[in-house]
N, C-alpha and C positions, 0 to 999 in steps of 0.2 A: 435509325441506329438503335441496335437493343439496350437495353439498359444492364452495364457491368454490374458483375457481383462480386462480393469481399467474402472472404473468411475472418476478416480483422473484426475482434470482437467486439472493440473499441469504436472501431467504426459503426457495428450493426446496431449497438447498444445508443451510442448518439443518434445513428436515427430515430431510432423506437423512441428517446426521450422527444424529440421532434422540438418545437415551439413551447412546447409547456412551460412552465418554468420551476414548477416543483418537480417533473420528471428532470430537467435538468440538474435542478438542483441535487437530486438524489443520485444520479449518475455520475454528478462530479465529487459528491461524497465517495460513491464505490470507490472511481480513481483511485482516489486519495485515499482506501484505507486498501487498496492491493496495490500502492507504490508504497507505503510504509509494512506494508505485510512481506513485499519484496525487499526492500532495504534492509529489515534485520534478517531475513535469511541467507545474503550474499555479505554481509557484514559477517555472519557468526561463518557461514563457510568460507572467507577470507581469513578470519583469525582461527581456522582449522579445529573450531570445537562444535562438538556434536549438543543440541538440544540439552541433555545433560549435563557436560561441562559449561555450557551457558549460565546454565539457571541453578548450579548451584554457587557459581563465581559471585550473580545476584542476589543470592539468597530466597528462592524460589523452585518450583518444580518443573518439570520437563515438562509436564501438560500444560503449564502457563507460557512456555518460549512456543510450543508448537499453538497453541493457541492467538498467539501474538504475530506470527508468522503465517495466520490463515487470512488471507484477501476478505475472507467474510467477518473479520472481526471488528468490531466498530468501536472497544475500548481501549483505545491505547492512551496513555498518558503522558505529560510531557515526563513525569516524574521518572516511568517505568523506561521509557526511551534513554534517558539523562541515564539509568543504573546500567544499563547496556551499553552505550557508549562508554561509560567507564570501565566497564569489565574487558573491554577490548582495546582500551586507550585510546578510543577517541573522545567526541564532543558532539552534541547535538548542534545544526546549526538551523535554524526557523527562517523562510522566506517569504514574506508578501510578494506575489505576483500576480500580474493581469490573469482575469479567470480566461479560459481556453475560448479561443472563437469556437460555434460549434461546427461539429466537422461535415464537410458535405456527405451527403448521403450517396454509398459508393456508384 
């Protein structure tokens, strides 16, 4: 039987990390900073304001909300989170959970 192929990125990127455990590691960091890069961009376009009316509610610039909204950014803060959450009336809320089994390779 041949062996299925994925376009899921998630998945191809888990394999490539494989057994290592720092490539792991590092994969599960991306995750995690293009699920917090996705949350504030579906948070501010929930509360219907543009990168601008974001960041100046915060007191900061449009190149720092589009910057914070890039899956490639690795400095978000809880502080910088917490002012965003406030500018749109919510709350940050922080979760410990079991780290991801890894995914089988497709």
């Amino acid at each position: 039987m041949p062996k299925k192929t994925t376009t899921d990125a998630t998945k191809i990127l888990a394999d490539i990390a494989g057994h290592d455990p720092k490539r792991q590691q590092a994969f599960e960091e991306e995750v995690a900073n293009r699920e917090v890069a996705q949350s504030i961009y579906e948070l501010r376009q929930r509360a219907g304001l543009s990168q601008a009316e974001l960041a100046k509610r915060i007191g900061t610039t449009q190149s720092v909300i589009s910057r914070l909204e890039d899956a490639d950014y690795e400095g978000h803060s809880l502080a910088m989170l917490n002012r965003i959450a406030a500018a749109v009336e919510r709350r940050v809320e922080i979760r410990f959970v079991p780290r991801r089994r890894r995914l089988q390779p497709a």
